[in-house]
Each structure stands twice: as structure tokens, then as C-alpha cells.
C-alpha positions in Angstrom: -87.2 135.9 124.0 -85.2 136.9 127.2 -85.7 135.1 130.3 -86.9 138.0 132.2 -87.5 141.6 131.9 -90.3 140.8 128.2 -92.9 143.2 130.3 -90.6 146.3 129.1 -92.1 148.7 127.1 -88.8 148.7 125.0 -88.0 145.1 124.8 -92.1 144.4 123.6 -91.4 146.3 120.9 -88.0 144.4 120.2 -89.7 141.2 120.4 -92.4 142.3 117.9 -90.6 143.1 115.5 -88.6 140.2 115.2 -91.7 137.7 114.8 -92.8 137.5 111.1 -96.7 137.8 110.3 -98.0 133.8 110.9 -95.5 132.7 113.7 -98.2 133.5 116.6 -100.3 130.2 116.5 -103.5 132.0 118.1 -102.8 135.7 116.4 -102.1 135.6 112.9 -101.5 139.3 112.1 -99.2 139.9 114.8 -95.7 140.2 113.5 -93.7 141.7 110.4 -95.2 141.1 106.8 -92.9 138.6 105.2 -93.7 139.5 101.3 -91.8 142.4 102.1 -88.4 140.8 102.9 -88.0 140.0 99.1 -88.8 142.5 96.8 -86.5 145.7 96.4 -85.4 148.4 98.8 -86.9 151.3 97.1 -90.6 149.2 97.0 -90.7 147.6 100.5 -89.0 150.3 102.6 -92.0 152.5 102.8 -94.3 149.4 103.4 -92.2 147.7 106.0 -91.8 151.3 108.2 -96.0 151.6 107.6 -96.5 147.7 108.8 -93.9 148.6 111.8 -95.8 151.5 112.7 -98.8 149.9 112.5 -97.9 146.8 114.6 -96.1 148.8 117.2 -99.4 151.2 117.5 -101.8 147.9 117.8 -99.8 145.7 120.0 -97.9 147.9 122.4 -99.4 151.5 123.2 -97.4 152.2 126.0 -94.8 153.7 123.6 -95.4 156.3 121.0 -93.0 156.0 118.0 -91.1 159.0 117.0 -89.1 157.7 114.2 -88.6 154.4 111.6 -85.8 154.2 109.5 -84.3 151.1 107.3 -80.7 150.9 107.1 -80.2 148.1 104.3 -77.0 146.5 104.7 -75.1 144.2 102.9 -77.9 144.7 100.2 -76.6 141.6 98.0 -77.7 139.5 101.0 -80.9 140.7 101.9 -79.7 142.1 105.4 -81.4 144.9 106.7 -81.7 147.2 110.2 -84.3 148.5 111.8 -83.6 151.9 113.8 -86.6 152.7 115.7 -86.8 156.0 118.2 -89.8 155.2 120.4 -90.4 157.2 123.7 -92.8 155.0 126.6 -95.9 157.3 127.3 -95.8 158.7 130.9 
């Protein structure tokens, strides 16, 4: 987490996706689903965009997201990037 400047819209959404599902002591489901992180690209892409889209709708609806797409890089590794295009509601 930053020092200040965690109340944005945009930088919510960064933090929330970088917590995995369990980390939150007191909320359990907030986070990204950590079965996913292992099994193959072609299985878990579809599920980790769904369980982004469904974690940015339930924990920060000041934004409404426009796009999800999973860059895998360095697939040998298990590295992957998440692009997200999310517009704050006015």
C-alpha cells in the first residue's frame, strides 16, 4: 500500500487486485483466487478475468470496468499482467 492517496478510485482497484483470496484477516473473499495462479493459461484466463470482474464490481463501485485482458509473460515462470481499462462513474 502507498502512504497516501489509497482513497483513489484507481489505486483501490490496484490494491485489490494484488491481495490474494485469504490475506484480509476479517474478509476472507476479498482478493484474487489463488487456485488460479497454477493451472494453465488457456483454463485460468477466463476464470481469473470473471473473479477480477467480480471483485472489482463488489468491492469498489465507483468504477465501471470496460475491459480485462491477461498478458502472460514469461509463461515458463508463471508471470502474468493484468491490463485493466476501468472508467470512475461520474
Amino acid at each position: 500500500m502507498r502512504a497516501n492517496g489509497n482513497g483513489l478510485p484507481m489505486q483501490c482497484v490496484a490494491n485489490l487486485v494484488r491481495i490474494v483470496r485469504g490475506e484480509c484477516v476479517y474478509d476472507r473473499i476479498k482478493g484474487i483466487d489463488s487456485t488460479l495462479i497454477d493451472k494453465p493459461e488457456p483454463i485460468a484466463k477466463p476464470l481469473l478475468i470473471t473473479d477480477v470482474r467480480w471483485l472489482i464490481k463488489t468491492y469498489e463501485p465507483r468504477v465501471n470496468v470496460n475491459e480485462i485482458d491477461l498478458i502472460g509473460l514469461l509463461a515458463r515462470e508463471g508471470n502474468f499482467r493484468l491490463n485493466i481499462n476501468t472508467v470512475v462513474k461520474g
